[in-house]
N, C-alpha and C positions, 0 to 999 in steps of 0.2 A: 835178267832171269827169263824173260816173257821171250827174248830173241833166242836164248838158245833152249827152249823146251821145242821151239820151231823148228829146232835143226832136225828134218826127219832121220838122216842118217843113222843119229844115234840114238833115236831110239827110247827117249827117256820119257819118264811117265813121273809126272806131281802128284803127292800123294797124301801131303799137308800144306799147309802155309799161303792159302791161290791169293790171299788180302796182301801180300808184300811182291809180289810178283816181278815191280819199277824197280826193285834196285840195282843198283852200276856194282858190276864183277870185274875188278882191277889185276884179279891173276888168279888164279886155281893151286890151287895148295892138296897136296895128301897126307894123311893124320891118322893113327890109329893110337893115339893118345889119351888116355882114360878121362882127362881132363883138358881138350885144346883150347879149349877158349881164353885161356890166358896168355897163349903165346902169338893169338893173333891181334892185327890192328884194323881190321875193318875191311868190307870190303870182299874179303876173299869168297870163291865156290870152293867148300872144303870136299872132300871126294874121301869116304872110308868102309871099311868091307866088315867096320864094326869087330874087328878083332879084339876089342878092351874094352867095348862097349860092357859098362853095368847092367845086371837084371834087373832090378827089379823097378816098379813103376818111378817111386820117386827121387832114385839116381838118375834114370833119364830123363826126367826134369830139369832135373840138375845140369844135366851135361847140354840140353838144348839152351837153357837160362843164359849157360857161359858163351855159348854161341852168339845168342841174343846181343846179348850185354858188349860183346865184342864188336859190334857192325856185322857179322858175317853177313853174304848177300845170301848165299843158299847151301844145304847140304843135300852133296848124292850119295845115295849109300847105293854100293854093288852088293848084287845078292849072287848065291850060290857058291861062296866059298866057307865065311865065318858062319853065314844067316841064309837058308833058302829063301827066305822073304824077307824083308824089313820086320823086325819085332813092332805087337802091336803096342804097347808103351812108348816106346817111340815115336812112332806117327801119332798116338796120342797128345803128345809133348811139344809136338810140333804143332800141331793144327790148334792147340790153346794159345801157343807164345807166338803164333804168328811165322814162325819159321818156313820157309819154304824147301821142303826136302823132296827131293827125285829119287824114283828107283833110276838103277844102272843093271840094265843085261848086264850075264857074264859074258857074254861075246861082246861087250866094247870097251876096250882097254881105258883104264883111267886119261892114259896119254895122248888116246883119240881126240879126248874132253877137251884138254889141256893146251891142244894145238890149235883147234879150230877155236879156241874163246883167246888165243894169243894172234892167232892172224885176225879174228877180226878187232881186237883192239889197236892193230896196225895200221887194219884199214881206218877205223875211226879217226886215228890221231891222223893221217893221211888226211881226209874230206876235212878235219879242223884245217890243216896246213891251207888246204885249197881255199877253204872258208877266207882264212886270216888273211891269205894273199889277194883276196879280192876284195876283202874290206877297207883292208891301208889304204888301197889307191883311191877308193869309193870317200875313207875320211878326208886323204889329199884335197879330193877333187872337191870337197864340202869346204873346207877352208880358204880356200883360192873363190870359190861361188858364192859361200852364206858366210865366212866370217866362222867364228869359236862358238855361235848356235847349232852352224852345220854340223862341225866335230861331234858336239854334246850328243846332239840328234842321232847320228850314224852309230857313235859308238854304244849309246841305249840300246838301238834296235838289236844290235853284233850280238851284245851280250847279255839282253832281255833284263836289267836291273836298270835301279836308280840311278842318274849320272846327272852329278851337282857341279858346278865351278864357283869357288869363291872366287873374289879380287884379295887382293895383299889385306884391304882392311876387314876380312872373314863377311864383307855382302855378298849377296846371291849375284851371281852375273847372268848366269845361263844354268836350266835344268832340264831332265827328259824324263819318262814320260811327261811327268804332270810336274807342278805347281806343289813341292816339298809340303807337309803338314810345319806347322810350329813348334811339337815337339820333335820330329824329327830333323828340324834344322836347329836345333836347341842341341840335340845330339852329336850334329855335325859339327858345327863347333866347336863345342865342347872335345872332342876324338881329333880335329886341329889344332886346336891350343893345347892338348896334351902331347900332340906328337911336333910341336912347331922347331925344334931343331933337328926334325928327321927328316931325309930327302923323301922318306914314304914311310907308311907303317900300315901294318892292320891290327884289326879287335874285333874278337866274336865274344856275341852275348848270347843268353840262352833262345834267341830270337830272330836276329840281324849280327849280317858281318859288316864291316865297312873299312874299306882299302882307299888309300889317299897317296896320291905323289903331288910333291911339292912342283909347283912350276917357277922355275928360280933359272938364274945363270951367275956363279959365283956366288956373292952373299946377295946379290939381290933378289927378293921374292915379289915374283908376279901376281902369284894367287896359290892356287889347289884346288886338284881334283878329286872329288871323291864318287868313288862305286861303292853302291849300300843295297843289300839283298837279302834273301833268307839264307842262302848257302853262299860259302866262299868261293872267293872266283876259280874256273880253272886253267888250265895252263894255258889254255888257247885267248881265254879274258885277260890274263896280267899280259900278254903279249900285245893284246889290242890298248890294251888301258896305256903301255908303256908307248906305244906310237900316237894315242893319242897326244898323251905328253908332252913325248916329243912337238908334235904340230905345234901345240901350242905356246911351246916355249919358244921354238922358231919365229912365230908370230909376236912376240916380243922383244925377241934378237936379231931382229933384220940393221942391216946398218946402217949409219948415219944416210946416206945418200939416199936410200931405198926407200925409207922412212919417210923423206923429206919431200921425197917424188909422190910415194904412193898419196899422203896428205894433201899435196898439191893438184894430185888429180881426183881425189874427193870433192875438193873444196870447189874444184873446177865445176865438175857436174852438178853439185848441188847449188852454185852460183846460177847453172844455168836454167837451171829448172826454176829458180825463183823468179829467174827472167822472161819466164814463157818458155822455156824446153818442154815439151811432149815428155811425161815421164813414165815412159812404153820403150817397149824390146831390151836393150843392151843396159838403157839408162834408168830402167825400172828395176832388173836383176844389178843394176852396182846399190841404187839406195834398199836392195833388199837386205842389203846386208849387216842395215842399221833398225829393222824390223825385227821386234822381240814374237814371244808364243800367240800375242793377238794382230799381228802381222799390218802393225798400224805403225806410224811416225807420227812424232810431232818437233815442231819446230823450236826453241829455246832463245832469246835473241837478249843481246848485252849490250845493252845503252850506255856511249861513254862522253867524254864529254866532248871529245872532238876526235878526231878523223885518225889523227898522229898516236894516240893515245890505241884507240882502237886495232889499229893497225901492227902496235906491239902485243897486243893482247891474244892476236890469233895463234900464235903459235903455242904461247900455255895454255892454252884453249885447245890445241891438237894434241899439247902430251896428257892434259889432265885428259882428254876422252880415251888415252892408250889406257893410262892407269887404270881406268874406269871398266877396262875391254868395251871402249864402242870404239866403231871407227871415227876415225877422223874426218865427219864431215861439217867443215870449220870454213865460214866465207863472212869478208866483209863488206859491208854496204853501207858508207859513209861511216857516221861512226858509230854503228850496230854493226853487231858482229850476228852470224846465222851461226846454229851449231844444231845438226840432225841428231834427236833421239829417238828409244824404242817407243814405241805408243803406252806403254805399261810402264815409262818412269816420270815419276812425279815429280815434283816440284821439289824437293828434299834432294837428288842429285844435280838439276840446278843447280841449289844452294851449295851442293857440294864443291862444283865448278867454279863459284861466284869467290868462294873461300879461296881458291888458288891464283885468286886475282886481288885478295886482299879487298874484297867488298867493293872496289872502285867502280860498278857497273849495278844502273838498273837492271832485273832481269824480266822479262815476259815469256809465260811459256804458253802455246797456244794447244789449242785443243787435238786429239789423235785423233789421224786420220787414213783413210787407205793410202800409199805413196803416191798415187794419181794427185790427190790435193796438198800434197806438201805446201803449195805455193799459199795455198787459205791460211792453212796454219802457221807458215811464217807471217801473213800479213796482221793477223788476229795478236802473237806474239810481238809482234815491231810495235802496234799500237798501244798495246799494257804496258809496256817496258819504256814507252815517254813517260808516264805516270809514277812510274816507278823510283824509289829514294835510292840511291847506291847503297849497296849489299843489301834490297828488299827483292823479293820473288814476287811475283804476283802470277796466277795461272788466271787464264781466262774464260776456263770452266768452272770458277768459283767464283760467289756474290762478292768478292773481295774488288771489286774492279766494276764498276758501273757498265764500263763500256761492253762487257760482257752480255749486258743487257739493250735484246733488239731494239725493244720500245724506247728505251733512253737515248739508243745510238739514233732514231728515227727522229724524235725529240729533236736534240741538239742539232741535227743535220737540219731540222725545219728552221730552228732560228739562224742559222747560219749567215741568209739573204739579209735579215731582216738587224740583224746587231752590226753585221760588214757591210751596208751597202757602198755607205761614203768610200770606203775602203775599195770596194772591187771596182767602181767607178770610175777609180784612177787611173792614168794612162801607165803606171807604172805598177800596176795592181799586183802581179805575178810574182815580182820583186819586193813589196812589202807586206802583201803576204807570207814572204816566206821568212822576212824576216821576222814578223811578231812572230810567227812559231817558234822561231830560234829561239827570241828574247825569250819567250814565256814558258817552252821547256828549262832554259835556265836557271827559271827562278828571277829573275831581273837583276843578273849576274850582269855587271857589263864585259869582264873579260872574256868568262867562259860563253857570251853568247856573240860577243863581236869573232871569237874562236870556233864556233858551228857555222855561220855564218859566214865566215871567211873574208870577213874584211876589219879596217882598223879600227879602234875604238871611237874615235872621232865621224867614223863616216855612219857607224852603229847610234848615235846619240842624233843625228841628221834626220835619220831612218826614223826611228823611232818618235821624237819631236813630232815629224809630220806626221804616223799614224795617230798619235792620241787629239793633235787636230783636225784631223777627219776623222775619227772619230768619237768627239768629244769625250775624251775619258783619260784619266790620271793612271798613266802603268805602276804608279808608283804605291798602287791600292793592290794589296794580297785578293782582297775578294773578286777585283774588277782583273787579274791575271787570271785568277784561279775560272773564271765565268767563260774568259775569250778562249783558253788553251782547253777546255771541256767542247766548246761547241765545234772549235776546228778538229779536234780529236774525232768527234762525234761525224763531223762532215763526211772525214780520211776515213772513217770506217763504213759510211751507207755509199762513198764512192765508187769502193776497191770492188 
């Protein structure tokens, strides 16, 4: 209404109604129907020269009410044919209900009106088209760059509403602007599991709308997207919302081989970053894309019992992170496996991970960090996760794990000299060092530690023999295992 009072051409003058001025005119309509506002649906600039207009006060009340009550965006009334002026009841009726009513000279034809509020809704849906075409490529290019953060991201801003992604099991994966409230993810839910055999559906309440497409291919489901706002989307948003979609379903349907590559070059770089890669330019924007809204990582590491073991684990370790929407960044190192998270998941997706391994793996997860220090946080995570009981998590931002604590790690690193000396002494010191670590993350297992260890059980029981005579002590005592594997734990941590 506010854009075409501007039109000087024609000439129109407001005359009630200036408080609703914002509303969207979807067409122009002419009425000289004693009662129109029944036959409209919202929306319209009705245009009439009041030829059946009512007299007296409180029939045009009446007649602006139905207007009201319809949506209408605005009434022109043309003077000089039925009415040399707009009656003043009228304009009365209007400026209480809020209506926004324009005089119309008689020198401007109703069709004047009519043409220029249809070309410029031409032009409008044109600048959307031009919008839409430069958004797709913009989400494109977010998904190939950040991952289904980027998507969420671009498509929020496109469309200025809320933009949530579940996983298959209805948790949060990704949202935009913010960090969803409780009850309105209580909502979302809820408006998913009532539409869970629909490829999409919408629902407006007296409040909020909310539009969901399924991210699926055949009967399998990925997750869902939902846009949630105070008005329903329109045409130019269900367009973007549906390439979003798409993207992301894509990003689920790539094929066997692509899949198999894209993981192995994840795994590549984030191997190499643990190894001392500089995690800057090309190899900071790939682990960006495992960076959730506090633009942090942390490391997650699965202690198993040996190498071979390990080694099968990474690959369900890459599909559960698909499942999950993280990327796949999944690297093994001996028989810990590394797996990159966002810095904002806890210990609870872990767990979640650990389950699709059937609990066979200590887990440590280490503390979030900018990507620059991924390598701390995997080191932090490697040390919790020897401590760790298979299918137990332990974070090591939590009192849950001593070693979490400086002064304890400082502790045990002092006695280190002084409980091992006989030990470091030896000419073979390096070599049976490493095995007591083996034996005593074990547990004083002989197979599973002659198996970290990598040699036979016989040459394990040799090994061992000679440490406890150098250093006078029975491995075969829980407390005298549990004192030596704390203080080298303790060492590996004040070394790193």
């Amino acid at each position: 209404m506010r854009w075409l009072l501007d039109r000087p051409a024609l000439d129109l003058t407001l005359v009630a109604g200036s408080g609703r001025l914002d509303g969207e005119i979807d067409c122009v309509i002419t009425s000289e129907l004693a009662s129109p506002g029944q036959w409209l649906s919202g929306g319209e600039f009705m245009l009439t020269t009041g030829l059946r207009l009512p007299d007296g006060r409180a029939e045009c009340r009446q007649y602006i009410r139905g207007l009201v009550e319809s949506g209408v965006a605005g009434v022109g009334f043309g003077v000089g044919l039925s009415h040399p002026e707009i009656p003043e009841a009228l304009v009365d009726a209007a400026e209480e209900l809020s209506m926004p009513l324009v005089r119309v000279p008689l020198r401007v034809p109703f069709a004047a009106i009519a043409r220029i509020v249809l070309d410029r809704i031409a032009e409008v849906r044109y600048e959307q088209f031009v919008r839409a075409s430069r958004t797709q490529p913009s989400m494109t290019r977010a998904i190939l760059s950040r991952g289904v953060e980027g998507v969420v991201a671009e498509l929020a801003v496109a469309i200025g509403q809320t933009v949530i992604l579940l996983d298959a099991r209805r948790e949060l994966v990704a949202a935009r602007p913010g960090v969803p409230a409780p009850d309105l993810m209580s909502q979302v839910r809820e408006f998913v599991d009532h539409e869970r055999r629909s490829a999409g559906g919408v629902r407006i309440s007296a409040d909020r709308a909310f539009t969901m497409q399924r991210i699926s291919v055949g009967k399998e489901v990925f997750g869902h997207l939902v846009v949630t706002g105070a008005e329903p989307l329109s045409d130019l948003a269900r367009v973007l919302v549906g390439h979003a979609a798409s993207l992301l379903t894509l990003e689920h349907a790539k094929p066997t081989q692509v899949v198999f590559d894209q993981r192995a070059l994840l795994g590549e770089v984030l191997a190499g970053v643990l190894d001392g890669l500089a995690a800057t330019g090309h190899v900071a924007s790939m682990l960006a894309r495992a960076c959730g809204r506090s633009q942090t990582v942390r490391v997650a590491v699965f202690a198993f019992t040996d190498e071979r073991v390990a080694r099968n684990s990474v690959a369900e370790l890459g599909s559960a992170c698909t499942d999950l929407w993280r990327p796949a960044f999944v690297t093994q190192r001996g028989s810990q496996v590394a797996v990159l998270l966002r810095g904002d998941d806890g210990p609870a997706l872990a767990g979640s991970l650990s389950q699709r391994l059937s609990r066979t793996a200590g887990v440590g997860v280490g503390l979030a960090v900018p990507i620059a220090e991924t390598a701390a946080s995997y080191a932090d995570a490697a040390l919790v996760a020897r401590t760790a009981a298979p299918g137990e998590v332990l974070d090591v931002s939590t009192s849950r794990s001593l070693l979490a604590n400086e002064q304890i790690r400082a502790g045990l690193s002092a006695a280190y000299p002084s409980m091992l000396g006989a030990l470091l002494d030896d000419p073979n010191a390096t070599e049976l060092v490493e095995t007591l670590r083996d034996y005593l993350e074990a547990g004083g297992q002989w197979d599973r530690a002659a198996s970290a260890a990598g040699v036979h059980r016989h040459t394990l029981r040799r090994r061992v023999d000679r440490i406890e005579r150098l250093l006078s002590v029975d491995l075969r005592d829980a407390r005298t295992r549990a004192e030596l594997l704390l203080v080298l734990l303790g060492h590996d941590a004040q070394a790193r």
